[in-house]
N, C-alpha and C positions, 0 to 999 in steps of 0.2 A: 504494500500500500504506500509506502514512503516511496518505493521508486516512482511509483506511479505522478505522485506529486511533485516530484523532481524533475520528472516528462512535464507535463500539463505546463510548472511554472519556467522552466525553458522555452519550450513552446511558445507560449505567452510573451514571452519577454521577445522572442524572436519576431513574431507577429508585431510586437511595437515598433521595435528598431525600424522594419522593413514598410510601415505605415508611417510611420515620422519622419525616413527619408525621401518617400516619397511626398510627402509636403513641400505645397510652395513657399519659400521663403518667407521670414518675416517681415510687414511692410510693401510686400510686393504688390506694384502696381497693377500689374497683368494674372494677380489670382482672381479662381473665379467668383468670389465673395466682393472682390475691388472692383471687378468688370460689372458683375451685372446687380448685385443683389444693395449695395454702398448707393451709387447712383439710383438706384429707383428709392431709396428710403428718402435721400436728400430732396428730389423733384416733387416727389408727390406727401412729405411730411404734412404738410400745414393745410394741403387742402383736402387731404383722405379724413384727418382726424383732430381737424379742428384746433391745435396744440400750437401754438406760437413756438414753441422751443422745443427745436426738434428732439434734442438728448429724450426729455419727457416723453417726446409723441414715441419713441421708439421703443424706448423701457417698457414705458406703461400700456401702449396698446398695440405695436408690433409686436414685442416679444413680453407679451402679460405674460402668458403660461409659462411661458421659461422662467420669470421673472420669479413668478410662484413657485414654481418647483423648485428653484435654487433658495429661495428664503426658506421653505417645509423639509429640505436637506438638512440646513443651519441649527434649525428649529429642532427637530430630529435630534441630532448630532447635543447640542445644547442639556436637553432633556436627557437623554444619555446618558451626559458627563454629572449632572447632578444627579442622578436614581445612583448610580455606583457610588459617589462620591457619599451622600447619605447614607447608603448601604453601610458603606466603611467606616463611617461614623459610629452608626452604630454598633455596627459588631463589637469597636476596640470601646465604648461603653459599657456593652453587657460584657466584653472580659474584665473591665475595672470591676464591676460589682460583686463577681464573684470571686 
């Protein structure tokens, strides 16, 4: 079973390397995020979604759901870190009492 996850997380890492290099550059003028999808958010901001400032009109009603999802990851994560952290608490309590 150990081997197995030794495969899997090789594997894995291979598949990034080989996805990462094949990414365009950072900055790059001529990706296709910069060609086509950047220019249509700047043209049509203010008149799709009403929003004088474009950063806003894009956050909040281009990418709301992503927007969402990454704050309920946060959230998530947050909540996490304080159930264990409490947990821990009280464990080393109930060994002080005894």
């Amino acid at each position: 079973m150990k081997i197995l996850s030794y495969i899997i997380l090789i594997a894995f890492g291979l598949l990034m390397i080989i996805t990462i290099a094949d990414m365009p550059p950072r900055g790059d003028i001529h990706s296709p995020a910069a060609e086509h999808v950047s220019p249509d958010y700047i043209k049509n901001a203010e008149h799709d979604m009403a929003t004088p400032n474009i950063v806003t009109a894009i956050l909040a009603d281009y990418r709301g759901y992503d927007t969402l999802g990454e704050t309920t990851v946060i959230f998530a994560a947050g909540l996490a870190c304080m159930l264990i952290l409490y947990r821990k608490e009280r464990t080393m309590q109930e060994g002080r009492k005894k």
